[in-house]
C-alpha positions as CSV (number, residue, x, y, z in Angstrom):
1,X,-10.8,11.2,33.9
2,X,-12.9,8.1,32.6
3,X,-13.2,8.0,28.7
4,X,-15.4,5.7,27.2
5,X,-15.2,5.5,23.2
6,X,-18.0,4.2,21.3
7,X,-17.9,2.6,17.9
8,X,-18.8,0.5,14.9
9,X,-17.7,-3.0,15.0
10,X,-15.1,-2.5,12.1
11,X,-11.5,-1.9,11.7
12,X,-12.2,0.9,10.0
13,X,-13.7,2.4,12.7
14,X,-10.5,1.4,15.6
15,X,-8.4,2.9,13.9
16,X,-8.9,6.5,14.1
17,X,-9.8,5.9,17.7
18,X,-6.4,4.4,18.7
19,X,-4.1,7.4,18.9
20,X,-6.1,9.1,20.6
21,X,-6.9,6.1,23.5
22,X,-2.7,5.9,23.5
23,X,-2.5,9.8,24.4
24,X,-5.2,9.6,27.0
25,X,-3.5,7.3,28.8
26,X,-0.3,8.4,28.1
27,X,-1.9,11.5,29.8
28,X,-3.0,9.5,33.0
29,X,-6.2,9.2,31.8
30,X,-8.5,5.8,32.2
31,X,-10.5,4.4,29.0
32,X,-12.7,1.7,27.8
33,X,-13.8,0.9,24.2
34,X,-17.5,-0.3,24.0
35,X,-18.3,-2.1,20.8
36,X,-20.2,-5.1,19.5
37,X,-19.0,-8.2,21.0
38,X,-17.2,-9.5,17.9
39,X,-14.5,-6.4,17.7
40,X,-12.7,-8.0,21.2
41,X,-10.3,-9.5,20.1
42,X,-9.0,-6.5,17.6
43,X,-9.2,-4.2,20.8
44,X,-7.4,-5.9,22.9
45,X,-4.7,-6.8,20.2
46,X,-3.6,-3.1,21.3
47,X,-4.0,-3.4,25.5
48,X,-6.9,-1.5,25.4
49,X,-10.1,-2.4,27.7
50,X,-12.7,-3.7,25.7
51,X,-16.7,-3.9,27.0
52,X,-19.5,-5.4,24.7
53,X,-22.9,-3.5,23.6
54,X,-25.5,-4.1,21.3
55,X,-25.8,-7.0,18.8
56,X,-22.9,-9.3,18.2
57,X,-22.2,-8.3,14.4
58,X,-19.2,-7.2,12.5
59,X,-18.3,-5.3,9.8
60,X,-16.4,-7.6,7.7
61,X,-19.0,-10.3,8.1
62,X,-20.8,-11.0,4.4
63,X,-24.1,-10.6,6.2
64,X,-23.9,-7.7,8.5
65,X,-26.4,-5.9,6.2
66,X,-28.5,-8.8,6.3
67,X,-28.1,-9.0,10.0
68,X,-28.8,-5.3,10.5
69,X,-31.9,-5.0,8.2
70,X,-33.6,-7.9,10.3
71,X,-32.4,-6.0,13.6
72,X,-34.2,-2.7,12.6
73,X,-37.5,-4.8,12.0
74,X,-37.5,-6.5,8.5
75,X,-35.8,-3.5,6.4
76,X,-35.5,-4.2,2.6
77,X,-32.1,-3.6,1.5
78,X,-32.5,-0.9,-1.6
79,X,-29.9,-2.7,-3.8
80,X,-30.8,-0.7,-6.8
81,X,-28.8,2.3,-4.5
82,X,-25.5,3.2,-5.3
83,X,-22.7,5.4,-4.1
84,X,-23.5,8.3,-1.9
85,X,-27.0,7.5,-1.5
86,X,-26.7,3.9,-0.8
87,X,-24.4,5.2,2.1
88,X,-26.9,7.3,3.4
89,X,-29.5,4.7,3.4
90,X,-26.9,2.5,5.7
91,X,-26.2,5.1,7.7
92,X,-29.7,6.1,8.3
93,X,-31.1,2.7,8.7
94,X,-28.8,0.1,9.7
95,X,-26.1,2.3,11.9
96,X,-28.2,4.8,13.3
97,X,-31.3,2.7,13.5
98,X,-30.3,-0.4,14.2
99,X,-27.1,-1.1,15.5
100,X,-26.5,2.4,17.5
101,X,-30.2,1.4,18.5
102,X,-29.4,-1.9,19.7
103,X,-26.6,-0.3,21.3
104,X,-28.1,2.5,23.6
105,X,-28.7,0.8,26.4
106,X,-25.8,-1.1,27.1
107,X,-24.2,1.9,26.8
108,X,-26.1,3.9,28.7
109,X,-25.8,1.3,31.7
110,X,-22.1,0.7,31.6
111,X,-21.9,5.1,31.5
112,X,-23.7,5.2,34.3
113,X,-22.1,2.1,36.5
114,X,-18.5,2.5,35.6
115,X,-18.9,5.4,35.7
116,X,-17.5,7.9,32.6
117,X,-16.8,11.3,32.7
118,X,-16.7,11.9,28.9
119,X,-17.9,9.9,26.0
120,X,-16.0,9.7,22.7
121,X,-17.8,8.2,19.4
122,X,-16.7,7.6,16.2
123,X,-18.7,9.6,13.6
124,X,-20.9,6.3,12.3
125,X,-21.8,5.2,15.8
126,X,-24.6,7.5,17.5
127,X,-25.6,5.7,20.9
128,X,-22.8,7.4,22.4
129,X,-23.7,11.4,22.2
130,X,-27.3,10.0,23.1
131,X,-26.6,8.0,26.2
132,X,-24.2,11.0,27.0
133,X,-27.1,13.5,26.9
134,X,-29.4,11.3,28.7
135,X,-26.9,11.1,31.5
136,X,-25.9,14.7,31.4
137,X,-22.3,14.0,30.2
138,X,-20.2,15.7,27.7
139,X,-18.9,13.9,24.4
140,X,-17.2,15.0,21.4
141,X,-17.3,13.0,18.0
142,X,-14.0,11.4,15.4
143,X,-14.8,11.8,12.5
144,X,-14.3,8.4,11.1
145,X,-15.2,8.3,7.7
146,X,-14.3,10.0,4.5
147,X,-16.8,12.9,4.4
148,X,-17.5,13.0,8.0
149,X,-15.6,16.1,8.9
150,X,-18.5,18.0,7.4
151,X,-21.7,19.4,8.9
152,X,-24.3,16.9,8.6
153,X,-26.6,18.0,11.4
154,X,-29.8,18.4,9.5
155,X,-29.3,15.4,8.2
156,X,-28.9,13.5,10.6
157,X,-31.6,15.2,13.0
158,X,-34.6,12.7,11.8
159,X,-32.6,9.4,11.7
160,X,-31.5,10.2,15.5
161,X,-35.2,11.2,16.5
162,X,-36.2,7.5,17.5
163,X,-32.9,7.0,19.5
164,X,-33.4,10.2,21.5
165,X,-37.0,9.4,22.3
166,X,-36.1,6.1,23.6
167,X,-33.9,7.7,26.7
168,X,-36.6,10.3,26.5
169,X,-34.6,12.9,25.5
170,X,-36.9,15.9,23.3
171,X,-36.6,16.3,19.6
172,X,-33.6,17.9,18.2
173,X,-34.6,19.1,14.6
174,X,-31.5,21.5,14.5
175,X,-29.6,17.8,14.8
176,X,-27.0,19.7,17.2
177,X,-26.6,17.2,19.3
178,X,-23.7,14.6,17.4
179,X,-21.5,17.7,17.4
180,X,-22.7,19.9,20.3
181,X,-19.5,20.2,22.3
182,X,-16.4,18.7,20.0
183,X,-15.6,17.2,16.7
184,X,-12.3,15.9,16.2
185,X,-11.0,15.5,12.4
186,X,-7.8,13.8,11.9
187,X,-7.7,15.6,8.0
188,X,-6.9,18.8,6.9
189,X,-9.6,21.5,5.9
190,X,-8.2,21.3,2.1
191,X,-8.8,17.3,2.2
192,X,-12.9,18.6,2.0
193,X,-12.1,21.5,-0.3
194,X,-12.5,24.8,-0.3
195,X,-16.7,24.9,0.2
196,X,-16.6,22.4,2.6
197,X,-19.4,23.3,5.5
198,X,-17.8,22.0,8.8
199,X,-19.5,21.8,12.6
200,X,-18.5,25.2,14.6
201,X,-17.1,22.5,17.0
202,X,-14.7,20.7,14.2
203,X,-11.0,21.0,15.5
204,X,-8.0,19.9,13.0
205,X,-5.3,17.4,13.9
206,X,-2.6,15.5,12.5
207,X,-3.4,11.7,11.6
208,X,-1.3,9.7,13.1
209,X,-1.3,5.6,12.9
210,X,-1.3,2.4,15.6
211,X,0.1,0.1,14.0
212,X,0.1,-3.7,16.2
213,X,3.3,-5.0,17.3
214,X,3.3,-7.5,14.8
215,X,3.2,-4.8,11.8
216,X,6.4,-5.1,10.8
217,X,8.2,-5.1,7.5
218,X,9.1,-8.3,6.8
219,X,12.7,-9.2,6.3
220,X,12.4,-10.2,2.7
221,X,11.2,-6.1,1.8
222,X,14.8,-5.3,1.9
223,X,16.0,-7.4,-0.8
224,X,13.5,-5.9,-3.1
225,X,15.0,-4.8,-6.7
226,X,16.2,-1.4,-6.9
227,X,12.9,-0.2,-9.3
228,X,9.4,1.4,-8.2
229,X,7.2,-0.8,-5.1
230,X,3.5,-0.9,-5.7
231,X,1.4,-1.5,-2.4
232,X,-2.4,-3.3,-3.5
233,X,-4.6,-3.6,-0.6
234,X,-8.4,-3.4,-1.2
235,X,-8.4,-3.2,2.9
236,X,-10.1,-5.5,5.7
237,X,-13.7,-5.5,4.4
238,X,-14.1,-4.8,0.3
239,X,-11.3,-7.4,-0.1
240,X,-13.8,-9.9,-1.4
241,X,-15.1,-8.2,-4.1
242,X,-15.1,-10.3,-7.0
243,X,-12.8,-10.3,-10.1
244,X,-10.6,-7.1,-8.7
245,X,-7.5,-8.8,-7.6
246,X,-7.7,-11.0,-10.8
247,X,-7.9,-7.5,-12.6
248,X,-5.2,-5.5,-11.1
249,X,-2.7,-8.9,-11.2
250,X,-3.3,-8.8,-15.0
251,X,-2.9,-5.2,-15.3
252,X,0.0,-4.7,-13.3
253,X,2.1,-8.3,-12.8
254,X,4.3,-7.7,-16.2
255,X,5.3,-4.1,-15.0
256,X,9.2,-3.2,-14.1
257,X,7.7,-3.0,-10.2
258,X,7.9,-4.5,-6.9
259,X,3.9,-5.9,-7.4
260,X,2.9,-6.6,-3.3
261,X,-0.4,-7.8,-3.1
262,X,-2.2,-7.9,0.4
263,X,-4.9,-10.3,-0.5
264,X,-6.8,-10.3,2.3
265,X,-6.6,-11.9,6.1
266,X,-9.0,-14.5,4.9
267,X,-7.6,-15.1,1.7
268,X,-5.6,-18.2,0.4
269,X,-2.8,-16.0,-2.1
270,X,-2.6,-20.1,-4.0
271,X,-6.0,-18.6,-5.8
272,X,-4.0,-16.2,-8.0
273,X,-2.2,-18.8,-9.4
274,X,1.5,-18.4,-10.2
275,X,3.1,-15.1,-10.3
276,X,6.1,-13.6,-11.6
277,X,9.2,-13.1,-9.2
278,X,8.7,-9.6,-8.6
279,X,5.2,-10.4,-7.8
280,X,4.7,-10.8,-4.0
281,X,0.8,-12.0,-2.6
282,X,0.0,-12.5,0.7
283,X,-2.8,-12.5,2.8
284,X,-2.3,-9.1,4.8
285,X,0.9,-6.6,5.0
286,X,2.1,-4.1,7.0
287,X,0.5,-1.1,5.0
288,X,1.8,1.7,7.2
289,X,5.3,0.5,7.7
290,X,5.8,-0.2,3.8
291,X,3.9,2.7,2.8
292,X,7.2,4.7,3.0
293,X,8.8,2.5,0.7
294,X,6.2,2.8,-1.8
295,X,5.4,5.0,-5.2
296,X,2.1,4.1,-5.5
297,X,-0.9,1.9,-3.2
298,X,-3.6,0.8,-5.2
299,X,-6.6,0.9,-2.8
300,X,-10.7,0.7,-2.6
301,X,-10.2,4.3,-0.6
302,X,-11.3,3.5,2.5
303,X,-10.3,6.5,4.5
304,X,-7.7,5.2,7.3
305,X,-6.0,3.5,3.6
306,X,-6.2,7.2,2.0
307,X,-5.1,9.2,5.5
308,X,-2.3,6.5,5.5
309,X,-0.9,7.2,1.9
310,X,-1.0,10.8,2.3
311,X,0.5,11.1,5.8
312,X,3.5,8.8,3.7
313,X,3.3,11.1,0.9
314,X,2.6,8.6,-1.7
315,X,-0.1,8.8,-4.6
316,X,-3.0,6.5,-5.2
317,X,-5.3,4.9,-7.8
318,X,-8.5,4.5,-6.2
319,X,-11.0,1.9,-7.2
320,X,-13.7,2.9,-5.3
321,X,-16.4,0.3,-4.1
322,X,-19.3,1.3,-2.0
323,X,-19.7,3.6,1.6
324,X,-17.6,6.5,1.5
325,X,-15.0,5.3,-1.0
326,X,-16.6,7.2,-4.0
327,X,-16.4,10.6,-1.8
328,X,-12.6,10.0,-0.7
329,X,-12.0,9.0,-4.2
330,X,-13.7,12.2,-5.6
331,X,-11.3,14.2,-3.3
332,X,-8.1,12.3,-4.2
333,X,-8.6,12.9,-7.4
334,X,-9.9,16.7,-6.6
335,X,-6.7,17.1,-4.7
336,X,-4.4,16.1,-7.4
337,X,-3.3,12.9,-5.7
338,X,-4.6,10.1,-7.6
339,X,-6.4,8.6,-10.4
340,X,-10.4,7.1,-9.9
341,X,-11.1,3.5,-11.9
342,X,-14.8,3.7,-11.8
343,X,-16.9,1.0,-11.1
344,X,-17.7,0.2,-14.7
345,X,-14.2,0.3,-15.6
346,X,-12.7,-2.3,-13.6
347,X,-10.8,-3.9,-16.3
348,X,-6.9,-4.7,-16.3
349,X,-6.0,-1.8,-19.3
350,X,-7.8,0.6,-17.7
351,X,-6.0,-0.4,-14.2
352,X,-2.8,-0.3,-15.9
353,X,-3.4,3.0,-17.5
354,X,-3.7,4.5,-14.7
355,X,-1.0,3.3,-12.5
356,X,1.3,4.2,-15.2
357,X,-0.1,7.4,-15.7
358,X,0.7,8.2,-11.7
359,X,4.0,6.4,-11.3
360,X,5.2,8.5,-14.4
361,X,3.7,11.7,-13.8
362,X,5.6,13.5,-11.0
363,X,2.9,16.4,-10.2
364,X,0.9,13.2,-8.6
365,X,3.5,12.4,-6.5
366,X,4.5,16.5,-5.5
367,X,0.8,16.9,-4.2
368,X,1.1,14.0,-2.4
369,X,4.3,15.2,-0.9
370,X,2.5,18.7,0.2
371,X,-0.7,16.8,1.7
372,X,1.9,15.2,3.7
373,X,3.3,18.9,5.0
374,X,0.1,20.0,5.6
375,X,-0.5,16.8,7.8
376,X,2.3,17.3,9.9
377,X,1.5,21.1,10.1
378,X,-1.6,20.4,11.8
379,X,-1.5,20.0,15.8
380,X,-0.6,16.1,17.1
381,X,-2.8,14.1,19.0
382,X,-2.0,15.4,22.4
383,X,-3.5,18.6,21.6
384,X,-7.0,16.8,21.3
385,X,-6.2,15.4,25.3
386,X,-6.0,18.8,26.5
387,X,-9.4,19.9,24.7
388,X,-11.0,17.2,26.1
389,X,-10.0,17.6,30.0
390,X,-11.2,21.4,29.3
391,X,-14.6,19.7,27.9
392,X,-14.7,17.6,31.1
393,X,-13.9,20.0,33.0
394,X,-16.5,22.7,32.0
395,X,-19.1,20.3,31.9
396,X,-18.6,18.4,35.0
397,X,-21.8,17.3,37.4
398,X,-21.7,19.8,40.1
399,X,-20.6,17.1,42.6
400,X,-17.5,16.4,40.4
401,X,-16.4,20.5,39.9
402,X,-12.7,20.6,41.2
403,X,-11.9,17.2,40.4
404,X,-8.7,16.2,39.7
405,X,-8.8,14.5,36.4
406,X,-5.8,11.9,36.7
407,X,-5.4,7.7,37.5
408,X,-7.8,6.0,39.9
409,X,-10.4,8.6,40.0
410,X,-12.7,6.0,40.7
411,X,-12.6,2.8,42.0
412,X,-14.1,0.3,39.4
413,X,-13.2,-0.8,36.1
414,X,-14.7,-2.0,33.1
């Protein structure tokens, strides 16, 4: 079987996407991940084929909205937005209607001429159910950002309209189409709470992380003071936000902790200034192999960040900061798991406030302990392969029924 995955040009967006790459192959299975041209060189950090589609724009880039807004035709940005509606608008306009736009027919093409049996997206990145039903191929859906376990269908029906007419596919208005045939969430059903609405189609698993070779815990963690560790990372994009390091260094820095800052991959840690001894800034940690060794992260709640800390059993204090961090915050804090610093509150008492308030309260840390159970209660990755060689399977062109889905099914390669 030939799986191509389809996604955002974002971290954020890999991330979800590599376990279940590793298990495919691991299952003899060939794969391919089609991006803008700028997310190469992450791909390939983990061995994985890599093919470029669409515009050459990246998430983490200070412009990409700019860059987006010209790409779907001059859009305004509606800064006046905030929170759940100003992710709506991106999502709508710039994802959907630009970049997944910009997208479709490279990925159509390279469908067609390599050629795939099955499409995989991740939930922000739409060209790849469309090309899929233009070519009469099944796909199935991760869902890749905070609330995107949930059935969004009807919303999603008009933003895809234009896409689907372009491959001259006929309206949708039921929007059925993004989870028609499968939707993978790496959550559990709790993490949306108990009125959560999800896709007939949404199937459970347990998250499960990739880290890179080089995501190791550095010698020096093991000579850390006997006394609580405190992981800050505001992650790979919302790192730059102004003042917030400054804020949680002053909060936290004259705390009995282990203080380890991840600053940022493009960060100089010299712009702090001095720290204390048992203050440790650099520009990017291992977040999943310290995790373990941590009481607390501090984090923007980006969702791989949250998924990560609960997997490890270890509470949070979200600062939430724009896309689907207010709505992962809102559940964290739902859950019992951690405490929210609002966006108007961003000051060092009420930062330290809260951090003591979770690394002294041990009910934070208990719930965090039983979202971790619950994780590893739910089916592994594996489970997801087997789904999708049924989904190929069943939906196979009629020249292909029979086929043997294993290695060197076909002859080319991306």
């Amino acid at each position: 079987m030939r799986v191509l995955f389809t996604l955002l040009p974002a971290r954020g967006s890999l991330q979800p996407l590599l376990p279940l790459a590793g298990a495919l192959r691991r299952g003899g299975h060939e794969v391919a991940l089609c991006s803008a041209p700028r997310l190469r060189r992450e791909v390939e950090a983990h061995g994985l084929p890599f093919v470029p589609a669409g515009l050459d724009w990246h998430v983490s880039d200070s412009d990409y909205i700019d860059v987006l807004c010209r790409a779907a035709g001059g859009l305004t940005f509606p800064s006046e937005l905030a929170g759940e509606e100003r992710f709506a608008w991106v999502t709508a306009n710039l994802f959907i209607g630009a970049a997944s736009r910009s997208m479709l027919p490279d990925v159509a093409a390279l469908a067609r001429e390599w050629p795939a049996d099955l499409i995989i997206r991740e939930s922000l990145e739409f060209s790849g159910c469309v090309a899929a039903e233009a070519l009469g191929l099944p796909h199935a859906s991760v869902a890749a950002a905070a609330d995107s376990a949930l059935d969004r269908r009807r919303e999603l029906s008009g933003p895809l309209a234009p896409l689907r007419a372009d491959v001259g596919l006929a309206p949708d208005p039921d929007g059925a189409m993004p989870f028609r045939h499968l939707h993978l969430c790496f959550t559990p059903p709790s993490f949306d709470g108990p009125d959560a609405d999800f896709p007939p189609t949404a199937r459970f698993l347990a998250h499960q992380s990739t880290p890179r070779v080089e995501d190791r815990v550095p010698a020096w963690v093991d000579q850390l003071p006997d006394r609580p560790t405190v992981l800050v990372s505001m992650g790979t994009v919302f790192h730059r936000t102004p003042g917030l390091y400054e804020a949680i260094l002053a909060a936290l820095r004259d705390e009995p902790i282990n203080l380890l800052v991840a600053l940022g991959f493009d960060q100089d840690p010299s712009r702090l200034g001095a720290v204390p001894p048992h203050v440790r800034v650099e520009p990017t940690l291992p977040q999943v192999a310290l995790l373990p060794r941590c009481e607390l992260l501090v984090t923007h709640g980006g969702f791989n960040s949250v998924k990560e800390a609960l997997r490890a059993g270890v509470p949070m204090v979200v600062i939430p900061i724009a896309g689907d961090q207010p709505y992962c915050a809102a559940r964290c804090e739902a859950l019992g798991v951690a405490r929210i610093i609002a966006p108007t509150a961003r000051e060092p008492q009420a930062i330290h406030a809260a951090a003591r308030a979770v690394l002294d309260d041990t009910s934070y840390h208990q719930r965090a302990r039983q979202m971790c159970s619950e994780i590893d209660s739910l089916p592994p990755v594996e489970t997801a392969v087997t789904m999708l060689e049924q989904l190929a399977h069943e939906h196979a062109p009629p020249h292909t029924e029979g086929h043997h889905w294993g290695p060197g099914s076909h002859a080319r390669a991306p």
